[in-house]
MDAnalysis code that builds the backbone (N, CA, C; Angstrom):
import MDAnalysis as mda
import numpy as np

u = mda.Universe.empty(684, n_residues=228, atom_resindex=np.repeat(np.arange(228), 3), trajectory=True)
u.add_TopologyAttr("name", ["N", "CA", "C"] * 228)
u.add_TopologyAttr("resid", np.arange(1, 229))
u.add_TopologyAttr("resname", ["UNK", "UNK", "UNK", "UNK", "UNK", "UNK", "UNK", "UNK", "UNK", "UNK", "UNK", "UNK", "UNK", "UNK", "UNK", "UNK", "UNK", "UNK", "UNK", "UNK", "UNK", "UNK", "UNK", "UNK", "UNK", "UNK", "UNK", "UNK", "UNK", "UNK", "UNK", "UNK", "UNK", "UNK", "UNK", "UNK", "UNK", "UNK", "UNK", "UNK", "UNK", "UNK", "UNK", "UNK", "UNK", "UNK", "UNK", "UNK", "UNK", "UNK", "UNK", "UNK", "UNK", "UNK", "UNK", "UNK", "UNK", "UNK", "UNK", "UNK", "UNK", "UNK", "UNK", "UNK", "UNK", "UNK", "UNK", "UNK", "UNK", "UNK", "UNK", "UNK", "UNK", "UNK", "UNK", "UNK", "UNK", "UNK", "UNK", "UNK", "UNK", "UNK", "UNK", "UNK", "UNK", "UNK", "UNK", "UNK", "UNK", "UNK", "UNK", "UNK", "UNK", "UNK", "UNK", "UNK", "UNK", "UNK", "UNK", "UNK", "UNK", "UNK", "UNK", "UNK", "UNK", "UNK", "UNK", "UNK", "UNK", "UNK", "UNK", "UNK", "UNK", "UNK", "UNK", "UNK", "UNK", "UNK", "UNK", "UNK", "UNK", "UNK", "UNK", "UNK", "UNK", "UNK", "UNK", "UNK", "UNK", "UNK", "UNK", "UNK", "UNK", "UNK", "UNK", "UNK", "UNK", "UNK", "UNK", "UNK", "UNK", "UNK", "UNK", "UNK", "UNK", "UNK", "UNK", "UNK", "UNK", "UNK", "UNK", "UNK", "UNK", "UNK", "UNK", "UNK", "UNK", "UNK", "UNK", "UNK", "UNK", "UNK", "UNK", "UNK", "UNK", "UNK", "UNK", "UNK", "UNK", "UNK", "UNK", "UNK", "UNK", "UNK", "UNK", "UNK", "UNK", "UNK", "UNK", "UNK", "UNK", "UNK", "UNK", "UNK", "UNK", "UNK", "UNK", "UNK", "UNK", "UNK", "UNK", "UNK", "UNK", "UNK", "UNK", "UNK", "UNK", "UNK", "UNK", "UNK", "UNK", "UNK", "UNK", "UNK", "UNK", "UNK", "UNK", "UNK", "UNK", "UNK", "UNK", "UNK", "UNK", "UNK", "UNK", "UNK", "UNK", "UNK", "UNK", "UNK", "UNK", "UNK", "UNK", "UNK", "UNK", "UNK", "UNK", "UNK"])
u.atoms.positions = np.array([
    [30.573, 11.147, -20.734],
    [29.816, 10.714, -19.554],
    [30.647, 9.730, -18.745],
    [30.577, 9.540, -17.171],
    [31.468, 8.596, -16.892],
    [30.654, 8.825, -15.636],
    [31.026, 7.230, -14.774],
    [30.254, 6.680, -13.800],
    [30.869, 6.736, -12.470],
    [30.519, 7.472, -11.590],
    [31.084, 7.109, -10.115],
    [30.300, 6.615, -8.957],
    [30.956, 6.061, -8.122],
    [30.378, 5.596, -6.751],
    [30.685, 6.983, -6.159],
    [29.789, 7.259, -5.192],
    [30.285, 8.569, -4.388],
    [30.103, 7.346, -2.553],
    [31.118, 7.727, -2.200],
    [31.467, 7.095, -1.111],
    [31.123, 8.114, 0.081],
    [30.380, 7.061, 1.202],
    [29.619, 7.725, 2.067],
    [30.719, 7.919, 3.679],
    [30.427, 9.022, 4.188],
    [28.836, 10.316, 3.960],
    [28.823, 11.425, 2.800],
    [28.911, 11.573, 2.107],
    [29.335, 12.689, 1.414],
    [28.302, 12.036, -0.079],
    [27.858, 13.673, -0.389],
    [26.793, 13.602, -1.056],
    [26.797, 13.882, -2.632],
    [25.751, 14.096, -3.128],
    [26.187, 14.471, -4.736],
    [26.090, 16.111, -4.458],
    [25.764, 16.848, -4.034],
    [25.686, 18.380, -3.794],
    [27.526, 18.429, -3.433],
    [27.863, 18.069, -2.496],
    [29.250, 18.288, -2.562],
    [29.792, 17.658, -3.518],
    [29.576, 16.606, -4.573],
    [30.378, 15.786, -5.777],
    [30.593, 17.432, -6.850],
    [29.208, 17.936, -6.576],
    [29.287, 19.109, -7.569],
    [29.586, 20.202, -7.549],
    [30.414, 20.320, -6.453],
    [30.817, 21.346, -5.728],
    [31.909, 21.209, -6.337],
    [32.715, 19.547, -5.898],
    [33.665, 19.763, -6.193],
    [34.498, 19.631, -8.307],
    [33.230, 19.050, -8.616],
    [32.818, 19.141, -10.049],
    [33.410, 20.631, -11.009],
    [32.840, 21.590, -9.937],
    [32.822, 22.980, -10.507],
    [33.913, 23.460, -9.703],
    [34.803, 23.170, -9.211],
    [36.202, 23.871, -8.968],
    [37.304, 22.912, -9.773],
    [36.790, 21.984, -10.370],
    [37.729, 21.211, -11.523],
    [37.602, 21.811, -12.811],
    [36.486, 22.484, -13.277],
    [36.039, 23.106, -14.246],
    [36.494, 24.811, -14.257],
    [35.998, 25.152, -12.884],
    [37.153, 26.218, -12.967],
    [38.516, 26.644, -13.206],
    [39.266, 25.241, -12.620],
    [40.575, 25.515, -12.704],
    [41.115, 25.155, -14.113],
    [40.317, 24.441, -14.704],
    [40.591, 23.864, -15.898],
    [40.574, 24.901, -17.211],
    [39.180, 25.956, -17.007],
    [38.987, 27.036, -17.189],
    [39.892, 28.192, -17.495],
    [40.461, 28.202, -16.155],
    [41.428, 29.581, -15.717],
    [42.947, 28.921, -16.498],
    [43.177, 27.799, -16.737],
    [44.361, 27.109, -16.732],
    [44.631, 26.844, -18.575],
    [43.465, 26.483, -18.891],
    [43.333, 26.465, -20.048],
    [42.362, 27.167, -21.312],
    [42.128, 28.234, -20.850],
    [41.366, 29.353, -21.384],
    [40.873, 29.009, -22.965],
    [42.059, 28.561, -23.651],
    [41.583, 28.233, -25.673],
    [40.410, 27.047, -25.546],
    [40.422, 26.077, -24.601],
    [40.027, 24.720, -24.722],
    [38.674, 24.864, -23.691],
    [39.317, 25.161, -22.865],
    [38.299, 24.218, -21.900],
    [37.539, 26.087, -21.075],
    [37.337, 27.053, -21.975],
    [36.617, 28.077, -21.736],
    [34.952, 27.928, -21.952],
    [34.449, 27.874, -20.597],
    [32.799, 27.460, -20.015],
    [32.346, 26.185, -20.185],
    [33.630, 25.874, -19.740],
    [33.661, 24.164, -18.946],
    [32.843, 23.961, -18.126],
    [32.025, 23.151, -18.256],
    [31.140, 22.536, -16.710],
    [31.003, 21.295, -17.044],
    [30.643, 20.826, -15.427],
    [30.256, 19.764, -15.198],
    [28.962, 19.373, -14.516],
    [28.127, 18.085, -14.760],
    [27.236, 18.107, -14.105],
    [26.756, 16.943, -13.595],
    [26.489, 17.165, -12.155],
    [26.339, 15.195, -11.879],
    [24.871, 15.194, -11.066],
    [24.419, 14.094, -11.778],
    [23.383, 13.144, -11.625],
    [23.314, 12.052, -10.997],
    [22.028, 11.686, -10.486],
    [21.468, 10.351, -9.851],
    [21.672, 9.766, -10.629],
    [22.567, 8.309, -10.905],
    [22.445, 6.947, -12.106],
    [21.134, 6.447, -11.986],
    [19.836, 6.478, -11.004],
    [18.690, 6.017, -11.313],
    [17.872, 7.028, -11.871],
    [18.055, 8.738, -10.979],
    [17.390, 9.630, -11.936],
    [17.200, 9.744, -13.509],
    [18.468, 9.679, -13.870],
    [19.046, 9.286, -15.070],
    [17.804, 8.512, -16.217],
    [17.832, 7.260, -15.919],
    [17.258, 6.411, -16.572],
    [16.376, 6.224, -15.756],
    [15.800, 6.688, -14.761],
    [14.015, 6.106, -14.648],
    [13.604, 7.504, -13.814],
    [13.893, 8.400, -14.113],
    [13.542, 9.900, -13.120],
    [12.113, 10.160, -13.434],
    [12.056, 9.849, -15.006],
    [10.690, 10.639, -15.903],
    [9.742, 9.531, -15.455],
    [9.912, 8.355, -14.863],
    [8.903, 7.632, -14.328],
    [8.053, 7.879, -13.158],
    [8.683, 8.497, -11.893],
    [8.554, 8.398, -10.579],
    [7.604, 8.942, -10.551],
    [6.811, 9.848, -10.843],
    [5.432, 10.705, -10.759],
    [4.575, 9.640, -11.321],
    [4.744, 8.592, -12.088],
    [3.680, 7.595, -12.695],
    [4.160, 6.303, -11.430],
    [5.282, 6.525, -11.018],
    [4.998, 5.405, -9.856],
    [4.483, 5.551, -8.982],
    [4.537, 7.229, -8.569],
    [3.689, 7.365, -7.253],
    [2.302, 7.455, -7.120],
    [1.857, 7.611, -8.586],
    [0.320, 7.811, -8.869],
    [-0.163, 6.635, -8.895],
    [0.974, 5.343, -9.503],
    [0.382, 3.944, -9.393],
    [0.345, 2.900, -7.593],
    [1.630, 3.894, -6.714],
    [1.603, 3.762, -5.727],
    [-0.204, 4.219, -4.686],
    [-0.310, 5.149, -5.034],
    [-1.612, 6.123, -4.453],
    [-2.829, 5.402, -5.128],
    [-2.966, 4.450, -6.370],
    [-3.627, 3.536, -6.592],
    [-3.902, 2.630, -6.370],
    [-2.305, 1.636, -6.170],
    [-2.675, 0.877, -5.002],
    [-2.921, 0.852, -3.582],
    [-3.020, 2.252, -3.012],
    [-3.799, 2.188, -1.954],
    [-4.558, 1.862, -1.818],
    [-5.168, 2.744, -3.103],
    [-6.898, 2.611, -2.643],
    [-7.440, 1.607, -3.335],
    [-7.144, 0.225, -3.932],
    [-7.308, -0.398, -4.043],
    [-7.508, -0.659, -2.553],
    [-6.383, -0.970, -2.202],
    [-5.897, -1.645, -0.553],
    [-7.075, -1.107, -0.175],
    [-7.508, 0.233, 0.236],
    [-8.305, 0.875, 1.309],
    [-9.764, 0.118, 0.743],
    [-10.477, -0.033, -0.550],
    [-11.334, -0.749, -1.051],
    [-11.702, -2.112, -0.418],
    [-10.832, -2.685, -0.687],
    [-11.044, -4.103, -0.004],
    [-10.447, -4.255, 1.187],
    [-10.217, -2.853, 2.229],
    [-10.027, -3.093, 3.933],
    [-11.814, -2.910, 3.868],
    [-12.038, -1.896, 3.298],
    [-14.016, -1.542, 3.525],
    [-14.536, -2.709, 3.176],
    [-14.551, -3.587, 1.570],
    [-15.262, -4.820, 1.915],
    [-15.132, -5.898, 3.024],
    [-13.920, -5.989, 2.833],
    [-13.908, -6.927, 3.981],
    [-14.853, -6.413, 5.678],
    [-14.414, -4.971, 5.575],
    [-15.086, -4.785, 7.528],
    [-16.909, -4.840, 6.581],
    [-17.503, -4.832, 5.601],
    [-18.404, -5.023, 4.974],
    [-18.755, -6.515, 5.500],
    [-18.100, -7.137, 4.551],
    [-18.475, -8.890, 4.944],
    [-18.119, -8.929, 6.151],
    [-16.899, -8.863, 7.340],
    [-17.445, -9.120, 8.516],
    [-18.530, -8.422, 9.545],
    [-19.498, -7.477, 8.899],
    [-20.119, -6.740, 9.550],
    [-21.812, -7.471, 9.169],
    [-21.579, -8.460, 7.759],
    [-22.793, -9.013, 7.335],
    [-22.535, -10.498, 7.478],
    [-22.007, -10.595, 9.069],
    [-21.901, -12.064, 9.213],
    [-23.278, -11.518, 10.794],
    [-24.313, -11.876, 10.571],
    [-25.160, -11.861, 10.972],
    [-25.513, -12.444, 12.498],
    [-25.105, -13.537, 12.427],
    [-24.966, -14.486, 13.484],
    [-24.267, -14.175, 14.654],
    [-22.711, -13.274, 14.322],
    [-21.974, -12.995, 15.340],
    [-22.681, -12.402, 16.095],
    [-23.247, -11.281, 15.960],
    [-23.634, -10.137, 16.771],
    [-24.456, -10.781, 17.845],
    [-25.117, -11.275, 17.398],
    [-26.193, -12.491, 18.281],
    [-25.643, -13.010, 19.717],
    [-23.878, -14.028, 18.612],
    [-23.307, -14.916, 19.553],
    [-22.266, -13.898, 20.710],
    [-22.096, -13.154, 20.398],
    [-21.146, -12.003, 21.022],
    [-21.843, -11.269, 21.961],
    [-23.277, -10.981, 21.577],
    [-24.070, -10.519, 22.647],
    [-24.679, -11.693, 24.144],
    [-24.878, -12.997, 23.703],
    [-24.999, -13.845, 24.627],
    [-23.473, -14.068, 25.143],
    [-22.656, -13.790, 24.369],
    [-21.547, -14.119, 25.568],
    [-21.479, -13.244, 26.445],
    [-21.902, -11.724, 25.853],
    [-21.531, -11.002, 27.272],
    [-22.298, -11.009, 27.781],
    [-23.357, -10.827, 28.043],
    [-24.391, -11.157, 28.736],
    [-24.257, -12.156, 29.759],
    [-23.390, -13.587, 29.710],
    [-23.341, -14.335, 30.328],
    [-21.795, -13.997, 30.647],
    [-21.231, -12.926, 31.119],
    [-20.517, -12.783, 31.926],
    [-18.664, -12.585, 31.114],
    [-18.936, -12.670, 29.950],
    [-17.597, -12.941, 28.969],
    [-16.997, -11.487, 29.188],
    [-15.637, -11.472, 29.084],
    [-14.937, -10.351, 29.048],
    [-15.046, -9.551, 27.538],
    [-15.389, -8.581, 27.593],
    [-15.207, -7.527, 26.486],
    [-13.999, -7.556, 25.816],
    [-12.925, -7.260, 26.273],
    [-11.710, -6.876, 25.598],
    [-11.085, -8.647, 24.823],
    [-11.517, -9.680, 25.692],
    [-11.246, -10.781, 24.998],
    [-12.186, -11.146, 23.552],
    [-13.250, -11.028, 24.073],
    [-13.916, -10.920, 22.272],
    [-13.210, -10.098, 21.108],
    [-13.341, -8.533, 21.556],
    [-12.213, -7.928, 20.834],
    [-11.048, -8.093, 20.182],
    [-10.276, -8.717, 21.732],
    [-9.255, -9.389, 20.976],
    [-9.308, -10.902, 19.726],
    [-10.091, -11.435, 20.213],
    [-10.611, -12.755, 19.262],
    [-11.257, -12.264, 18.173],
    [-11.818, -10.862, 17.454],
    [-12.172, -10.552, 16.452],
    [-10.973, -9.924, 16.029],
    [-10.354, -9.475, 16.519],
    [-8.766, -9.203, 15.834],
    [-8.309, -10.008, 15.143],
    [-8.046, -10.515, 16.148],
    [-7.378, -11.630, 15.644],
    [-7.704, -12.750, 14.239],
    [-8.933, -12.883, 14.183],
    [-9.535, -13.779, 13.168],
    [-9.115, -12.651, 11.961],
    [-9.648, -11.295, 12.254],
    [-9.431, -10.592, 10.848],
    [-7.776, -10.764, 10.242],
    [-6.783, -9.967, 11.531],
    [-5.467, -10.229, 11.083],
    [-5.047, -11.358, 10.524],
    [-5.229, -12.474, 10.470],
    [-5.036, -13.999, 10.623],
    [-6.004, -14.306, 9.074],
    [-6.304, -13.533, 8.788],
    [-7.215, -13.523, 7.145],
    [-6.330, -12.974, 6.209],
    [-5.889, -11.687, 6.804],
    [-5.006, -10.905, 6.177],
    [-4.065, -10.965, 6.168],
    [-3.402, -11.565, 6.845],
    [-2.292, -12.215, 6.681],
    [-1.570, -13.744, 5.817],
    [-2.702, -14.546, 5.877],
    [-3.205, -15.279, 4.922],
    [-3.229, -14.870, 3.449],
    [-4.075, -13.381, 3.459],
    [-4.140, -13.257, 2.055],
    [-2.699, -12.336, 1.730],
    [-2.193, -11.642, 2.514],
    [-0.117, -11.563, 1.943],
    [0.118, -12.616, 1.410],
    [0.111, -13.669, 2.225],
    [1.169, -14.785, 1.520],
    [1.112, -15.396, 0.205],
    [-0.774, -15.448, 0.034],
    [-1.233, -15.462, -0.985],
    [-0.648, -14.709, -2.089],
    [-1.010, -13.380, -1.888],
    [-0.029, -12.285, -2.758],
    [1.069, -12.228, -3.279],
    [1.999, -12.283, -1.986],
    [3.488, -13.065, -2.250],
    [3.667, -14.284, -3.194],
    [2.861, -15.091, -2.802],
    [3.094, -16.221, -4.112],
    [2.542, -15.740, -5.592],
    [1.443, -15.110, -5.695],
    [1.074, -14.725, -7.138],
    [2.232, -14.002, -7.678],
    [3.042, -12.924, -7.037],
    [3.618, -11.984, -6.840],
    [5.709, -12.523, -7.494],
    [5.319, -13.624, -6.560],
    [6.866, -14.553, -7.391],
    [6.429, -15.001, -8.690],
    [4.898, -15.483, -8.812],
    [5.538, -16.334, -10.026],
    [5.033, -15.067, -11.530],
    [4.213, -13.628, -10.977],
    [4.205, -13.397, -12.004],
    [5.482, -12.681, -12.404],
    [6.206, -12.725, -11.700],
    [8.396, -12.109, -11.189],
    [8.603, -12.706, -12.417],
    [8.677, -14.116, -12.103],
    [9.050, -15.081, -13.354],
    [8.682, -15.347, -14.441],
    [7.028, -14.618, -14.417],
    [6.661, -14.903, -15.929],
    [7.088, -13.632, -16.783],
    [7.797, -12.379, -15.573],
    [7.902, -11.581, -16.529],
    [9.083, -11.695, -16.676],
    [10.357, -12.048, -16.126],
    [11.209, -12.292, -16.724],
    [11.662, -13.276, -18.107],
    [10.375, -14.121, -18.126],
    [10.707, -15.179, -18.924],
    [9.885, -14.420, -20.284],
    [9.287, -13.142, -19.979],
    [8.367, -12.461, -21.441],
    [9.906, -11.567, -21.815],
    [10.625, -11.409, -20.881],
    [11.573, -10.168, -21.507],
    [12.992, -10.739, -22.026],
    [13.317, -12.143, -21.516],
    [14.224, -13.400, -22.440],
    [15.580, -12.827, -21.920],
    [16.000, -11.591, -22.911],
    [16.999, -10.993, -22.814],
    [17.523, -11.225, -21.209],
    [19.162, -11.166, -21.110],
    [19.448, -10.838, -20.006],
    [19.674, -9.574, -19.169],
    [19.334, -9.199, -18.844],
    [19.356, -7.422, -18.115],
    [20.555, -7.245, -17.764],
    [20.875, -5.669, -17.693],
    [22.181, -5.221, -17.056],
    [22.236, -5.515, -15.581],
    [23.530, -5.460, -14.997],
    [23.758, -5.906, -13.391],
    [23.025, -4.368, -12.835],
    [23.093, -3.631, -13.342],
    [21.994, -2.186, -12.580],
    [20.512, -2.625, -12.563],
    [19.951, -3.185, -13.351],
    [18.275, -3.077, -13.545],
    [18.161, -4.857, -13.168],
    [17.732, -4.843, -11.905],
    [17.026, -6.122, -10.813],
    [15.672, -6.105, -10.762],
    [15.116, -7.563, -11.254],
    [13.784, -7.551, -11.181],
    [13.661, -8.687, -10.024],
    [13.216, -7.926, -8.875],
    [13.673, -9.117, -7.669],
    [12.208, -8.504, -6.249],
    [12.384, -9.665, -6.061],
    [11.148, -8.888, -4.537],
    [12.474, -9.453, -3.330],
    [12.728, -8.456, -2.697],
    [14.059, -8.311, -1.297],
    [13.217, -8.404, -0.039],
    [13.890, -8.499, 0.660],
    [13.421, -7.779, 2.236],
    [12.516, -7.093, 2.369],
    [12.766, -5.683, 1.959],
    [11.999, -4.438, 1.723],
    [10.600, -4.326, 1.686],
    [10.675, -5.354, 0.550],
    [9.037, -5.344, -0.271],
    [8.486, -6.215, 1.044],
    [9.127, -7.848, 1.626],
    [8.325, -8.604, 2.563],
    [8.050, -7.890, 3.649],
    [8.970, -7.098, 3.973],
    [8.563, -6.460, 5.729],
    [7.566, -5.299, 5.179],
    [7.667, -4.584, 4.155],
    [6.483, -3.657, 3.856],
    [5.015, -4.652, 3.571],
    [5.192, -5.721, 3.279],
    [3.577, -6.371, 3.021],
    [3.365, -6.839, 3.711],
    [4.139, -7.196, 5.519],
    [3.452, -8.087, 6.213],
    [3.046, -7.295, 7.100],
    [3.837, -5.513, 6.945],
    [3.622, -4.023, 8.271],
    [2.002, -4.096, 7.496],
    [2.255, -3.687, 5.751],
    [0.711, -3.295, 5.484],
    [-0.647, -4.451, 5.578],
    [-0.194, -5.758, 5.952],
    [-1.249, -6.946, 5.883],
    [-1.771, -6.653, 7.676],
    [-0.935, -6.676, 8.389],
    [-0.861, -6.764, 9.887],
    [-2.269, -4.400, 9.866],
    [-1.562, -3.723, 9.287],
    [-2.363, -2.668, 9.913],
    [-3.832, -3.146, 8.705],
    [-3.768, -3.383, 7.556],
    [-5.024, -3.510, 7.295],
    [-5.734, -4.659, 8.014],
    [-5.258, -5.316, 8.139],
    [-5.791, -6.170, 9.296],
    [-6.736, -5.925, 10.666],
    [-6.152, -5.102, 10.871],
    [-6.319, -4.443, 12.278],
    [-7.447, -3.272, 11.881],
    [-7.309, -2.699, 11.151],
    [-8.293, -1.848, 10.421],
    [-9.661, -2.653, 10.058],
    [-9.454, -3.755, 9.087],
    [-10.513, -4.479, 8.607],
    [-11.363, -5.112, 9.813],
    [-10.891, -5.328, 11.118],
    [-11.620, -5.697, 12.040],
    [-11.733, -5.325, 13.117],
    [-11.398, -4.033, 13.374],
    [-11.800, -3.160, 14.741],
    [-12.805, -2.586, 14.172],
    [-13.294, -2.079, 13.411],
    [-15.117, -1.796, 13.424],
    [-15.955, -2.697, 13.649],
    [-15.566, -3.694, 12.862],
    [-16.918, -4.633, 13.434],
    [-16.630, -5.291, 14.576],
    [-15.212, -5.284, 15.613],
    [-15.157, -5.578, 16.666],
    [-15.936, -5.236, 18.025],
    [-15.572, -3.267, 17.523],
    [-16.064, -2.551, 18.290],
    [-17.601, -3.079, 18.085],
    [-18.283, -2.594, 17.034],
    [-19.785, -2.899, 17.117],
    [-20.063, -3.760, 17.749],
    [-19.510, -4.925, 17.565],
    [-20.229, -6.303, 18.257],
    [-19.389, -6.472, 19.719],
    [-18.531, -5.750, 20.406],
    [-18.205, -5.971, 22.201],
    [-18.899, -4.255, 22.665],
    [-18.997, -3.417, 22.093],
    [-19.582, -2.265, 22.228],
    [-20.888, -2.126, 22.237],
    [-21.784, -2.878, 21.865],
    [-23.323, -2.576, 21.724],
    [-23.800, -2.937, 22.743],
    [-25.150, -2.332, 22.930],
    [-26.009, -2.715, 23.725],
    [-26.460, -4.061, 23.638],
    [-25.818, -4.837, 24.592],
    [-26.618, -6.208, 24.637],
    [-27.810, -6.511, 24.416],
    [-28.780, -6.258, 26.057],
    [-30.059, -6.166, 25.393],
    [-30.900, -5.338, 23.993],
    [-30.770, -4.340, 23.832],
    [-30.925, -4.297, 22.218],
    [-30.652, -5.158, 21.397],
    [-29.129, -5.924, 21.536],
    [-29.290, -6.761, 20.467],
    [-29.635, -8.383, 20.438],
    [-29.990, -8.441, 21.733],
    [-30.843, -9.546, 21.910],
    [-32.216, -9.374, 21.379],
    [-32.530, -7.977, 21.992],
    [-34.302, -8.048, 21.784],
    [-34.375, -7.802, 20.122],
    [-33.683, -7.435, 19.155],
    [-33.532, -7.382, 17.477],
    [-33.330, -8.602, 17.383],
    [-32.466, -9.315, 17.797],
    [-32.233, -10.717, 17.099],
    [-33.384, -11.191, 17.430],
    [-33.879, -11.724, 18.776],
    [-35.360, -12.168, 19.186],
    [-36.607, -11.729, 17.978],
    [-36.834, -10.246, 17.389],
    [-37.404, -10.187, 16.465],
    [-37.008, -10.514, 15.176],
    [-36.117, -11.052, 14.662],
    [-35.721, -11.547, 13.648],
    [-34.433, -10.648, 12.840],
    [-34.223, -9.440, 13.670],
    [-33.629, -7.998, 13.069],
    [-32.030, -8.851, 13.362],
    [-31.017, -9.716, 13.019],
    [-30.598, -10.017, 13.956],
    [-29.402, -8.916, 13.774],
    [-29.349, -8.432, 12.064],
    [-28.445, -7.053, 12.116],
    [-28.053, -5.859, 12.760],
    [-29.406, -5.242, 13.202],
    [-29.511, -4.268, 14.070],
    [-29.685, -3.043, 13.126],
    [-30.546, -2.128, 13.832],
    [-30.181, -0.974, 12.447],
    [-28.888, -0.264, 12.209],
    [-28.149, -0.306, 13.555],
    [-26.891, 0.361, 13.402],
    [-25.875, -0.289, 12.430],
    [-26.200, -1.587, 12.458],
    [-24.807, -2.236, 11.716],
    [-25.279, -2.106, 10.334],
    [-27.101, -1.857, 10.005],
    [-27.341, -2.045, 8.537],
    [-26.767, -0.423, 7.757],
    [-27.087, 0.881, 8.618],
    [-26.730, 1.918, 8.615],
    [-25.754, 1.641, 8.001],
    [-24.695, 1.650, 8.988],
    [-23.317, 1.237, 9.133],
    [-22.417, 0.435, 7.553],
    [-23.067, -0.551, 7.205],
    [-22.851, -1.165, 6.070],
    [-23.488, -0.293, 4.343],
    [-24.267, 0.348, 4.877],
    [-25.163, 0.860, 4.021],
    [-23.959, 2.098, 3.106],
    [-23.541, 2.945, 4.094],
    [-22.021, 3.959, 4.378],
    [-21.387, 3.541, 3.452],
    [-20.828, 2.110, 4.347],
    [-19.533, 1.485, 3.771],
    [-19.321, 1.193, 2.301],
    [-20.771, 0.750, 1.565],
    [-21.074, 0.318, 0.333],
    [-21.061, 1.464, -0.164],
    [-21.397, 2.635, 0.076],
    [-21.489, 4.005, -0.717],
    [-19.781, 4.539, -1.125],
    [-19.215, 3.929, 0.171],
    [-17.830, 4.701, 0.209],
    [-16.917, 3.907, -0.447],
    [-17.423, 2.800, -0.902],
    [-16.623, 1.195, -1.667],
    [-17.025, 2.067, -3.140],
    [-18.216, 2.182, -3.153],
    [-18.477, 2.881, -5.080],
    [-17.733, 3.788, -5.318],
    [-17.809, 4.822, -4.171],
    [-17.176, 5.873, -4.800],
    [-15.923, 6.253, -4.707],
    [-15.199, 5.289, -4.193],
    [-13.510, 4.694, -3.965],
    [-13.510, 4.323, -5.372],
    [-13.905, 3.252, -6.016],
    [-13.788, 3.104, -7.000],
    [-13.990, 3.386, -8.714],
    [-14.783, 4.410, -8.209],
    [-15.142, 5.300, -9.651],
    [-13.793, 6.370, -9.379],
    [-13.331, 6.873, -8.755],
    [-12.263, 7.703, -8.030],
    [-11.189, 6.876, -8.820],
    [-10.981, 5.541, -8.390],
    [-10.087, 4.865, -9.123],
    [-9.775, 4.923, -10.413],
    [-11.084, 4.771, -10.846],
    [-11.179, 4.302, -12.131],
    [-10.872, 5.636, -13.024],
    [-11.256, 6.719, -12.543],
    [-11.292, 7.667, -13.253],
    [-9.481, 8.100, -13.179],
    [-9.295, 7.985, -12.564],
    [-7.527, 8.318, -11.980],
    [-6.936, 6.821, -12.789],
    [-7.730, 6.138, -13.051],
    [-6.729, 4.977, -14.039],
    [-6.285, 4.892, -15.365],
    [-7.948, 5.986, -15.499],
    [-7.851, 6.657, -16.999],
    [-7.180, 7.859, -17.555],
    [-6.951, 8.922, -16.371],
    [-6.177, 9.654, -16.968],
    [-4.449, 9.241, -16.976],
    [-4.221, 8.538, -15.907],
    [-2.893, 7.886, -15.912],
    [-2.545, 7.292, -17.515],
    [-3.441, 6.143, -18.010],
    [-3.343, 5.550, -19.170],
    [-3.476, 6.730, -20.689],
    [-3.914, 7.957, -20.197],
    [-4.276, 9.083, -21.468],
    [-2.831, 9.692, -21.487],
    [-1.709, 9.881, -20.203],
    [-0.856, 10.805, -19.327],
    [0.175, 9.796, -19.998],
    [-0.039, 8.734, -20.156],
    [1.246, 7.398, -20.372],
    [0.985, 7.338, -22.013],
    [-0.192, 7.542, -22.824],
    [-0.327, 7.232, -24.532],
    [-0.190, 8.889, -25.041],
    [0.311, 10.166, -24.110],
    [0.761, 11.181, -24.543],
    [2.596, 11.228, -24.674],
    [2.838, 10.454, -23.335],
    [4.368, 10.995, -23.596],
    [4.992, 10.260, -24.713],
])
């Protein structure tokens, strides 16, 4: 076995191209020895973590829907903040711009969620360190247990769109509704409205059954991982 850099542009399909005209000639040249010579080249990560990647992507597609779970609670809890709808409807009413509320419910959601990245990020370093400090040993210079670039600009793209997700429904609802309707509900004490209770009612159905979905996909993962 032996290790190469393949120097770019040039790929491993041509490495093995040229793999198998070394084997040929070696072949034709030395017929007693080296008769059905081959060679064969591999990914150095395929190699040693190939048989994983189908359990990363299933744990990837898990943490989505985790993610997608708590984008629904959250537009949940801001949809059972009761009061807004009220205060959002007297503003427009008294003349407030639509698209600025909008934007000011954006904003509060993104500005949550973004909050809770950083949060993440910090749990995220120190449990880095607690697992390095469970595994003692020093690792090879190939296998890095590190959070880069990569990972920060991917959690602040996915904090910023769940963000934006978690609070354009209940944005829309509350600069989109009928004012008077939701004056004359709040005036009766309704101050929810039936649409937003509807609305939440959904959301809670689609939060359960996100998560039995989960759960059940957590279990065969863990049956799929105590077979191999």
């Amino acid at each position: 076995m032996g290790i190469a850099r393949i120097r770019s542009p040039h790929s491993v399909a041509r490495f093995q191209a040229e793999l198998d005209a070394v084997a040929h000639r070696l072949a034709t040249q030395f017929p007693d020895t080296n008769a059905g010579l081959s060679f064969h080249a591999s990914v150095f990560r395929d190699i040693y973590a190939g048989h994983v990647k189908p359990y990363l992507i299933l744990l990837l597609g898990a943490v989505g829907f985790v993610l997608l779970i708590a984008c629904v609670n959250v537009v949940n809890l801001l949809l059972s903040r009761l009061g807004r709808e009220r205060e959002m409807a007297v503003r427009i009413a008294m003349g407030a711009d639509g698209f600025a509320i909008l934007g000011q419910l954006l904003t509060e959601s993104v500005v949550l969620s973004l909050a809770a990245a950083a949060l993440g990020l910090a749990l995220a370093f120190s449990w880095m360190r607690l697992l390095l400090a469970i595994v003692g040993t020093e690792l090879p210079a190939w296998l890095v247990i590190s959070i880069d670039w990569r990972v920060l600009s991917f959690t602040a793209a996915t904090a910023l769109v769940a963000g934006i997700v978690a609070g354009l429904v209940p944005a829309l609802q509350l600069s989109r509704g009928a004012v008077a309707e939701t004056l004359k509900e709040a005036g009766r004490g309704n101050a929810g409205g039936r649409r937003l209770g509807s609305l939440r009612d959904w959301l809670i159905v689609a939060e359960v059954a996100g998560a039995v979905v989960l759960l059940v996909g957590a279990g065969v993962m863990i049956r799929a991982f105590d077979q191999e």
